[in-house]
N, C-alpha and C positions, 0 to 999 in steps of 0.2 A: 622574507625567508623564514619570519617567526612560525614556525609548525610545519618547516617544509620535509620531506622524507628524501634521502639520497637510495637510489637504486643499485643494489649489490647481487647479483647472478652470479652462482658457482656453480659449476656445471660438470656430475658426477654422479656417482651413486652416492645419497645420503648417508649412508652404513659410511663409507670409507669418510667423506668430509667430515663430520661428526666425530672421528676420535682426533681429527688433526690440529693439533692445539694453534699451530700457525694461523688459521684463519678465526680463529675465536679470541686469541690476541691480537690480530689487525685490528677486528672489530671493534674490540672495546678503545682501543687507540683511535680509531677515528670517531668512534661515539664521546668522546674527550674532549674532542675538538668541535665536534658539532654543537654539542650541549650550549654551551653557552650564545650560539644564535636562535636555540628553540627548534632544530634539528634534528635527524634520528636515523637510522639506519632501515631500510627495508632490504632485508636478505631475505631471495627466495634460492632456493636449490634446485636446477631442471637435469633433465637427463641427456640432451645431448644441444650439439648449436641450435638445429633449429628453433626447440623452444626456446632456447635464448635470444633468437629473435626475436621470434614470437610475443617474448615478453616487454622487449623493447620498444615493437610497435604498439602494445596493447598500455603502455606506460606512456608516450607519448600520447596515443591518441584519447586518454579521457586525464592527462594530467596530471597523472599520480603522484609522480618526482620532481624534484628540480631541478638533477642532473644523475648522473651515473657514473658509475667506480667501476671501472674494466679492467679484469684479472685476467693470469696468466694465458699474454699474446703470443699466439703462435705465427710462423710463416706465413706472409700473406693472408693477416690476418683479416676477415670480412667484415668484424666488428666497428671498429672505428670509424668505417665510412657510414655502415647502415644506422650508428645512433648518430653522426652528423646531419644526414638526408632527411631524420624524423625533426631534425631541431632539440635534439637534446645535450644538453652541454652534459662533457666526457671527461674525465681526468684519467691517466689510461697508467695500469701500475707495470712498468716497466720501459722499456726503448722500442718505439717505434718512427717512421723517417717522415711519416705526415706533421701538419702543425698545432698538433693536440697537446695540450695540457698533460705534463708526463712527471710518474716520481720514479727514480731510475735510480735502482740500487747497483750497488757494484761487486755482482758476480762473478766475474773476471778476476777481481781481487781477491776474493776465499778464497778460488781454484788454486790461487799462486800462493797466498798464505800455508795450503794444505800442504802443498810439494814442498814449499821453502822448508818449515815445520816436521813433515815425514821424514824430509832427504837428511835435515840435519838428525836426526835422532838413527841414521844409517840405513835408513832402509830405500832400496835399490829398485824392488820390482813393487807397484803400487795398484791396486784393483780401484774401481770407481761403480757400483750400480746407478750410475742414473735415474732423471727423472723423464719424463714421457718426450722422445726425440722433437717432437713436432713445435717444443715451447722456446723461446726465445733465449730466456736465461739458461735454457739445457744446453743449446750451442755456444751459447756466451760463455759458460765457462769448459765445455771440451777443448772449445781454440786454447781457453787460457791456462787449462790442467796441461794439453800436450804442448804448447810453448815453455811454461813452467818446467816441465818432465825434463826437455830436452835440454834447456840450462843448466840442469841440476843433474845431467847424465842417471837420472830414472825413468824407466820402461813403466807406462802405464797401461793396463788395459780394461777398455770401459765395457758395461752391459747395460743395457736398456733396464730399468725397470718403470712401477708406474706409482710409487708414492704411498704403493699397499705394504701390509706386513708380509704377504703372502710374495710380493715383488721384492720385497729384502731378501726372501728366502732362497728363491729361487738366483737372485744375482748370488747372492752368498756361493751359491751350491755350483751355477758355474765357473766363477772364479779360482774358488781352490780346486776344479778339475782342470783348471787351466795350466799351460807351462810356458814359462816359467809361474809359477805360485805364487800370487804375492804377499808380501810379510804385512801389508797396511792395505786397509780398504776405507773407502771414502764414500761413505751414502750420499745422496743429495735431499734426505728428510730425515726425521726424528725417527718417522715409526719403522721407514726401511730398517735404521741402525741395530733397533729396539730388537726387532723381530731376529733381526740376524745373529745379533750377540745371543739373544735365548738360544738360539740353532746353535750354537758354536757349544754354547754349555752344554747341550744336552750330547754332543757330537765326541764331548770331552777334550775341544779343543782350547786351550787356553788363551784368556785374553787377559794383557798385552801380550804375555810370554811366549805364546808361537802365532799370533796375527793382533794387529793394533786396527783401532776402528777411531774412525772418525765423523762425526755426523756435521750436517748442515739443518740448518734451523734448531738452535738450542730452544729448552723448551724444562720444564718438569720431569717429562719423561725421563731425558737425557740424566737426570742427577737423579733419580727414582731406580734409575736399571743396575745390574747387578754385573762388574762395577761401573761405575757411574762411566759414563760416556762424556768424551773430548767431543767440543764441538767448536764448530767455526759459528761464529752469535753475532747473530743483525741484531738490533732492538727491535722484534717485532711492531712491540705498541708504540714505540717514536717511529714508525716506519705507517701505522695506523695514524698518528696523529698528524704528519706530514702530507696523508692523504687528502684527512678531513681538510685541515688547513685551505690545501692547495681547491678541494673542491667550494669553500666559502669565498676564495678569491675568485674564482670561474664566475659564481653565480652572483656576485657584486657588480658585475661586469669586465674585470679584470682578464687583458689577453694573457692564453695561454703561454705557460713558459716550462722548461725543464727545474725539476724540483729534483735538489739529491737527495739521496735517502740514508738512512743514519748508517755509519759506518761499518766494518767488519772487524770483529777483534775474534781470538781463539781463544776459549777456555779448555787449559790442559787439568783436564780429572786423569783417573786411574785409565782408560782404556788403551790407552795411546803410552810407548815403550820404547827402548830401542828393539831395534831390529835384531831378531833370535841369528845367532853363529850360522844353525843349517835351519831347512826349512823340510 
C-alpha cells in the first residue's frame, strides 16, 4: 500500500464544490488517516456520471488506485456495482443495501434533533430547503424531519434546493411566500444558510427575531456569518478519518463491514430564537 493513491470523484461544477468547505474537511480527514500507510488522495472533479464512470474504468484499467471513496449515493444508485465489475475495492459514504464497505452517518438523527430543538424554542410551522431529491441522506432525513414534525405537532414544509448559494436563495424566497410562513428554516448545507441569512439582511428581515435559521454541515462559514449560524455539526474531519480508516482495512484485505460515523450534536449560536408572537 506504501505510495498507493485512493480515488475520490465529485461530480459537479468546480465553481460550486470549490467553496464547499464539507468536502475540503473530508479530505483532509481522510488524508490523516492515509498518511501513515504512505497514502494519498487523488481527487478529480467531472461534470456529470458519465465521466465518473469513465474515470473508474480508466483507473481500473491502467491501475492508478487502490481503492475508491464513493460520495453522495443516490437512488439506485449505478456506481457501486460498475467499481465492483472493474475489481476495485469501494468504501461507499453513506447507506446502501449491497455488501460494500460503508460509513453511514446518521441523518435521520439531525432531522429529529432540528424539530426536537425548534419545537422546544416554540416554533410551530418550520421550512426546510433541501439538498438535491435524488440523494439518499436527502430522503433519509425528509422521513425523519416529517416523523419528527408530527411528534412535535409542527407543520413542516420542504423545497428542493441544490447545495448553491443561489439554491439558498431561491428556497428562502419560496418559503416565506408560503402559508402558513414559517418562523424556523433548516438548510441542509452551510453555503444554502449563508446565502439566505445575507437575503434576509438585505430583505430587512430579522434574524432570530422574525425567522430563526438552522444549517447542517457546521463549518467556518457558519461562525463567520452575520449573526453567526446555529448548526446541527457532524465532525466532518473524524467523518474523513473514519473513511480513510475504513478504506486501509478494505485494501489489507479485510471484509467489508458498516462503519458509523461520528456523531450529531447542535451548536446553538445567535441565529436560532424562540419563536416571534406573530409572524
Amino acid at each position: 500500500m506504501a505510495g498507493g493513491l485512493i480515488g475520490l470523484v465529485l461530480t459537479g461544477s468546480a465553481d460550486r464544490i470549490g467553496v464547499e468547505p464539507f468536502f475540503m474537511e473530508l479530505i483532509a480527514g481522510m488524508e490523516e488517516a492515509l498518511a501513515p500507510a504512505g497514502a494519498t488522495v487523488l481527487l478529480l472533479v467531472v461534470p456529470d456520471l458519465a465521466a465518473e464512470l469513465a474515470t473508474y474504468r480508466r483507473w481500473a484499467g491502467d491501475r492508478t488506485v487502490a481503492a475508491v471513496v464513493v460520495v453522495n449515493l443516490v437512488h439506485d444508485d449505478v456506481r457501486p456495482a460498475h467499481v465492483a465489475g472493474l475489481g476495485l475495492p469501494a468504501v461507499l459514504a453513506g447507506r446502501h443495501p449491497g455488501p460494500f464497505a460503508k460509513v453511514i452517518t446518521d441523518d435521520a438523527g439531525a432531522m429529529t434533533t432540528a424539530i426536537e430543538t425548534l419545537s422546544a424554542l416554540g416554533h410551530r410551522v418550520v421550512g426546510r430547503v433541501s439538498g438535491p431529491a435524488e440523494l439518499v441522506h436527502t430522503a433519509e432525513r425528509t422521513t425523519a424531519i416529517r416523523a419528527a414534525a408530527a411528534r412535535c405537532g409542527v407543520a413542516v414544509t420542504i423545497v428542493e434546493g441544490d447545495y448553491s448559494a443561489g439554491g439558498g436563495v431561491r428556497g428562502l424566497r419560496a418559503l416565506l411566500a408560503s402559508e402558513p410562513r414559517p418562523t424556523a428554516i433548516v438548510f441542509d448545507n452551510d453555503v444554502m444558510a449563508v446565502a439566505a441569512e445575507q437575503e434576509l439582511s438585505r430583505s430587512g428581515i430579522a434574524v432570530p427575531g422574525q425567522v430563526s435559521l438552522l444549517a447542517c454541515d457546521d463549518s467556518p462559514l457558519c461562525e463567520l456569518a452575520v449573526p453567526p449560524l446555529s448548526a446541527l455539526s457532524t465532525d466532518v474531519h473524524e467523518h474523513g478519518l473514519i473513511l480513510g480508516r475504513a478504506v486501509l482495512d478494505l485494501v489489507r484485505g479485510e471484509p467489508g463491514r458498516d462503519h458509523r460515523g461520528p456523531a450529531v450534536s447542535i451548536r446553538q449560536r445567535e441565529s436560532t430564537g424562540a419563536a416571534p408572537l406573530t409572524v
